[in-house]
C-alpha positions in Angstrom: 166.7 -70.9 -91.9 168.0 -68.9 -94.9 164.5 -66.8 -94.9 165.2 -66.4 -91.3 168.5 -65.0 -92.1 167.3 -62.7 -95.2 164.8 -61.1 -92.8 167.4 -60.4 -89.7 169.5 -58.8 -92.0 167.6 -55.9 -92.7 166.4 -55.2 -89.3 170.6 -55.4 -87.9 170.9 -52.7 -90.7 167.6 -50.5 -89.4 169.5 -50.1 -86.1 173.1 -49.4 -86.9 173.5 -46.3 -84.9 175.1 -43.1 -86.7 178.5 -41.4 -85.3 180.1 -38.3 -86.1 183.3 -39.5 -85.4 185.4 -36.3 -84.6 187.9 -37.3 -83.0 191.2 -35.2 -82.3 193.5 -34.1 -79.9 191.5 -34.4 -76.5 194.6 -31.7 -74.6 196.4 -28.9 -75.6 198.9 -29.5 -73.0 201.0 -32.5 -73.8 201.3 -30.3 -77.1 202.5 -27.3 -75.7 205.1 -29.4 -73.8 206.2 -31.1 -76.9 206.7 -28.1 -78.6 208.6 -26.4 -76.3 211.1 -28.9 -76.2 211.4 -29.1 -80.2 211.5 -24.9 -80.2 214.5 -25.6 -77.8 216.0 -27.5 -80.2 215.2 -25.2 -82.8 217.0 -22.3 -80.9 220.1 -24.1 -79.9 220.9 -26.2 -82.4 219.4 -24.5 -85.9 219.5 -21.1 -85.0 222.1 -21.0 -82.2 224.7 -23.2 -84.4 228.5 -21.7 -84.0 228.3 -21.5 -88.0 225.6 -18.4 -88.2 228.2 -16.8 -86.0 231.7 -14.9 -86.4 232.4 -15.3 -82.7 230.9 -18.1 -80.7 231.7 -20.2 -77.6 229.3 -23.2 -78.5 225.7 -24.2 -79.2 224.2 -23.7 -75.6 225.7 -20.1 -74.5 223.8 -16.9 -75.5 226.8 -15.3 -75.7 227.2 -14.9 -79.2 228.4 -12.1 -81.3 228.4 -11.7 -85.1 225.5 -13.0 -86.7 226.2 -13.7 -90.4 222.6 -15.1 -91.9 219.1 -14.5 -91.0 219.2 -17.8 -88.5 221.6 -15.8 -86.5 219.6 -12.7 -86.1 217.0 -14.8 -85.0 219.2 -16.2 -82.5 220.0 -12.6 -81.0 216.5 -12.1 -80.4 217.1 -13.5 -77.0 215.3 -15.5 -75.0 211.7 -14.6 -75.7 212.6 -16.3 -79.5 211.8 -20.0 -77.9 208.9 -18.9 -76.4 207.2 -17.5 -79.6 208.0 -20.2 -81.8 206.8 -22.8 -79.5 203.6 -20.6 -79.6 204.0 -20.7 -83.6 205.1 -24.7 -83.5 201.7 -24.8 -81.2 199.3 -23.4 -83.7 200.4 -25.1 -87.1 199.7 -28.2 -84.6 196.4 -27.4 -83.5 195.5 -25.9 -87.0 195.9 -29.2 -88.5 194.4 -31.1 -85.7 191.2 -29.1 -85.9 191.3 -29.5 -90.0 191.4 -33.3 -89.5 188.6 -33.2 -86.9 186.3 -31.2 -88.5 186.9 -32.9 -91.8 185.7 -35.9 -90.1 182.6 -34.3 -88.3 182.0 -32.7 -92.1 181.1 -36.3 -93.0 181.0 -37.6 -96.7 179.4 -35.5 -99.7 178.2 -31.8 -99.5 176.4 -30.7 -96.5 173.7 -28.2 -98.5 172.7 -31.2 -100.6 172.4 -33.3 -97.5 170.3 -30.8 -95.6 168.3 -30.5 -99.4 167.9 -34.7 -99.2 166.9 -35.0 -96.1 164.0 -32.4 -96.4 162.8 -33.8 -99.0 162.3 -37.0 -97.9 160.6 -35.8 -95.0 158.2 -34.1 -97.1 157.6 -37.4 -99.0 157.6 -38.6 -95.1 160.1 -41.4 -96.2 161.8 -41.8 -92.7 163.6 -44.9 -94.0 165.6 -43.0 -96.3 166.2 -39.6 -94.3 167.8 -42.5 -92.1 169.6 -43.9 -94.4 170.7 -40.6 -95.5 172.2 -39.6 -92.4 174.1 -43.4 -92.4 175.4 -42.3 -95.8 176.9 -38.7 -94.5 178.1 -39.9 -91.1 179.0 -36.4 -89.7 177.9 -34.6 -87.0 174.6 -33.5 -89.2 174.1 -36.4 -89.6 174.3 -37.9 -86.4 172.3 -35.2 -84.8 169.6 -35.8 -87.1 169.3 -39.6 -87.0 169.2 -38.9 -83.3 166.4 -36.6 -83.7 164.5 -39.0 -86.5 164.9 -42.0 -83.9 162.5 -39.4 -81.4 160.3 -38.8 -84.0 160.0 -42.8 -85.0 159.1 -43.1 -81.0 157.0 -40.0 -80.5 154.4 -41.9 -83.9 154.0 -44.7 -81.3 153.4 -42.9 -78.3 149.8 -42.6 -77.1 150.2 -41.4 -73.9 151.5 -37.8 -74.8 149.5 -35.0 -76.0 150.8 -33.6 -79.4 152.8 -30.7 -77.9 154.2 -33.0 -75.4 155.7 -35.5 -78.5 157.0 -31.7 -80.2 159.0 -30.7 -77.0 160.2 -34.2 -76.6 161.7 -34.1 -79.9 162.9 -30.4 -79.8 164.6 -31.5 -77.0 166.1 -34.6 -78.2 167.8 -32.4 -81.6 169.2 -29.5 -78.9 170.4 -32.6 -76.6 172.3 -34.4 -79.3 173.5 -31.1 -80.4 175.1 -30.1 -77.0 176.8 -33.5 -77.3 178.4 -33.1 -80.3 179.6 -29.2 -79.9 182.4 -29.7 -77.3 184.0 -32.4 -79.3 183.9 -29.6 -82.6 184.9 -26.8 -80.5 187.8 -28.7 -78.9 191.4 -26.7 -78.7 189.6 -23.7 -80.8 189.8 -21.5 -77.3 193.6 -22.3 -77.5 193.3 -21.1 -80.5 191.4 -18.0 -79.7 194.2 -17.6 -76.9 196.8 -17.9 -78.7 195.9 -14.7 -81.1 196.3 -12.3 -78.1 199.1 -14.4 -76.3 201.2 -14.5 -79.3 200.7 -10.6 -79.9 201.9 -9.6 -76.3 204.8 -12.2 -76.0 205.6 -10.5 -79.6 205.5 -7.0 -77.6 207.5 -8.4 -74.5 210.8 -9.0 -76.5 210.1 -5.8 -78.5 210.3 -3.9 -75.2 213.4 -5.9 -74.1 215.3 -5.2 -77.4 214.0 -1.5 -77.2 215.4 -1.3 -73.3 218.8 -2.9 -74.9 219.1 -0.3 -77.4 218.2 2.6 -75.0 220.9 1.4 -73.3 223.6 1.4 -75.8 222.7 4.7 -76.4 223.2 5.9 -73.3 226.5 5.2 -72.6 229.0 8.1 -72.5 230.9 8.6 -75.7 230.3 6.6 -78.6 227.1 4.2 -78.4 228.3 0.7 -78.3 226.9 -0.1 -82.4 227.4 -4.2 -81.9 224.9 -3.3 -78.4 222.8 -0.7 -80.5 222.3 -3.8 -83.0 221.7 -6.6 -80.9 218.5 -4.6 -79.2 217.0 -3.6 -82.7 217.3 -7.3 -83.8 216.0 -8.8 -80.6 213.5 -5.9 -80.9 212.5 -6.7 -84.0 212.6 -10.4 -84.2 210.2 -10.7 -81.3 207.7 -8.5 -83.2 207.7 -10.7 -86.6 207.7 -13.9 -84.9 204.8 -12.5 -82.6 202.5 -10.8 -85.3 203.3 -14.3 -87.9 202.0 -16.3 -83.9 199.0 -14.0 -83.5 197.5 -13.6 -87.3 197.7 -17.4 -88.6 196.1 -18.1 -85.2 193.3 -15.9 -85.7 192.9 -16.8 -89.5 192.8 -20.6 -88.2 190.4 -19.6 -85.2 187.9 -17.6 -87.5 188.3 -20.4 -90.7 187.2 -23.6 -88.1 184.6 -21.4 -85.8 183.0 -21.0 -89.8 182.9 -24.2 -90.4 181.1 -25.0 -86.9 178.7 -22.3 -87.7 177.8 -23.7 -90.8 177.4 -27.4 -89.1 174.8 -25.6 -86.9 173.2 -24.0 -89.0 172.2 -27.0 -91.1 171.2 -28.6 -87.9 168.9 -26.3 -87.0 167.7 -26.1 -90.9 166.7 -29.7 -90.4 165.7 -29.9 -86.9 163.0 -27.3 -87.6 161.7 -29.3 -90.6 161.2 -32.3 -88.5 159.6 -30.7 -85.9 157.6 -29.2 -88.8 156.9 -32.4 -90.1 155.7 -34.3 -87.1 153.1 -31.0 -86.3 151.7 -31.1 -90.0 151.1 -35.1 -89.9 150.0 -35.8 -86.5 
C-alpha cells in the first residue's frame, strides 16, 4: 500500500493544472456609484463645512459666500466639483485594482528569466521541468504556456495527424489560451482610457460655466460685482485643475498597465514560437 501511495503521489502532482489568477474588480459600475456618494460627502461636509466660510447658511446650501481656505474655493467651484472628483475618487480606485490584478497575473519571480528557463528546457526537451516551471511562476505566462505544453504532450502521442496538422493544433491551442486570459488583464483599462478624455472635458465644462459667471459680472452696469467676478474665476479655475489632475493620472495609469500587458504578450509569444519551434525540429 505505501508503494501504492509513493507512486500516486507523483502522478496527482503531474496534473495539477496552472492558473493565472487575476482576479479584480469584474464592474466599474458599482464603483462609480460608490464614489459618487463618498465625492458627495466630500463636497458637503469637507469642503462645504460653514467653517471655510465667512457667511454660510449650513452644510447643504450652495449659497455660500466668503471662502477663507483653499477647501472653500473648491467649494465655489459649483456643482461640476462632485462630478470631477468622483471621476478622480474613480481612477485612484481602478488604478489600484488593476496594480493588484496584474501583480497577480505577473506571477512569482522575473518574467525574462522565466521566458529564458523555459526555453531552455525546451531545448534540452525537458517538458517535465518547462511544466514545472510554469507551476512555479503561476501567472498568466505561465498558464498560457502550460496550456500550450499540455498540446504539445498530446500532439507526441497522436498518430493520426500529419505533422502540420499537430503544429496548427498547437498554434492554436497557445492563441486560444491567450484570448482567455486577455479580457480578464484588460479588465476596467477602457474605463481607464475613458476616463482621460472624460475627465478633460468635464474639467472644460465648469471652466466654461465659471467663464460665463464672470462675463457676467462684468457686464453689469456700473461697477462689476468683484465677490461675482471672483466666484466665476474660482469655479473657472477649480474645474480646470481638478479636470487636468482627473485626465493625466488616468492616462499615466492607462499607459503604465497597457505596458505591462504588452510585455505579458510579448513573452507569450517569445515562448509560444519556441514550442512550436521545438515540436517542428523533433518530430
Amino acid at each position: 500500500m505505501a508503494e501504492q501511495t509513493n507512486i500516486q503521489k507523483p502522478q496527482t502532482a503531474a496534473k495539477k493544472e496552472v492558473s493565472s489568477n487575476v482576479g479584480g474588480i469584474k464592474s466599474a459600475f458599482p464603483v462609480i456609484v460608490v464614489c459618487f456618494l463618498v465625492a458627495l460627502a466630500i463636497f458637503f461636509f469637507l469642503l462645504g463645512n460653514p467653517g471655510n466660510f465667512k457667511v454660510s447658511p449650513g452644510f447643504w446650501s450652495l449659497d455660500k459666500e466668503g471662502p477663507q481656505n483653499l477647501a472653500g474655493t473648491v467649494f465655489k467651484g459649483g456643482v461640476v466639483v462632485p462630478v470631477l472628483i468622483t471621476c478622480f475618487l474613480t481612477v485612484i480606485v481602478l488604478v489600484v485594482e488593476r496594480w493588484i490584478a496584474l501583480a497577480k497575473a505577473k506571477g512569482k519571480g522575473s518574467t525574462t528569466k522565466f521566458v529564458e528557463d523555459v526555453k531552455a528546457a525546451l531545448r534540452n526537451h525537458d517538458m517535465a521541468k518547462a511544466e514545472d516551471l510554469c507551476r512555479k511562476q503561476s501567472g498568466t505566462v505561465g498558464a498560457v504556456v502550460y496550456a500550450t505544453l499540455q498540446k504539445y504532450k498530446e500532439m507526441e502521442k497522436d498518430t493520426v495527424l500529419s505533422k502540420e496538422q499537430k503544429l496548427a493544433s498547437i498554434q492554436a491551442t497557445l492563441e486560444e489560451a491567450t484570448a482567455l486570459e486577455m479580457p480578464a488583464l484588460q479588465q476596467n483599462l477602457p474605463v481607464l482610457a475613458t476616463l482621460t478624455t472624460l475627465g478633460t472635458l468635464i474639467g472644460l465644462f465648469g471652466t466654461v460655466l465659471g467663464m460665463i459667471k464672470s462675463f457676467q459680472a462684468l457686464s453689469n452696469s456700473g461697477a462689476p460685482d468683484s465677490t461675482e467676478l471672483s466666484t466665476g474665476i474660482s469655479e473657472a479655475l477649480v474645474n480646470t485643475a481638478l479636470g487636468i489632475a482627473t485626465a493625466a493620472l488616468a492616462l499615466i495609469g492607462y499607459n503604465f498597465f497597457t505596458n505591462k500587458i504588452d510585455n505579458m504578450t510579448y513573452a507569450i509569444d517569445e515562448l509560444g514560437f519556441a514550442t512550436v519551434s521545438t515540436f517542428s525540429a523533433t518530430h
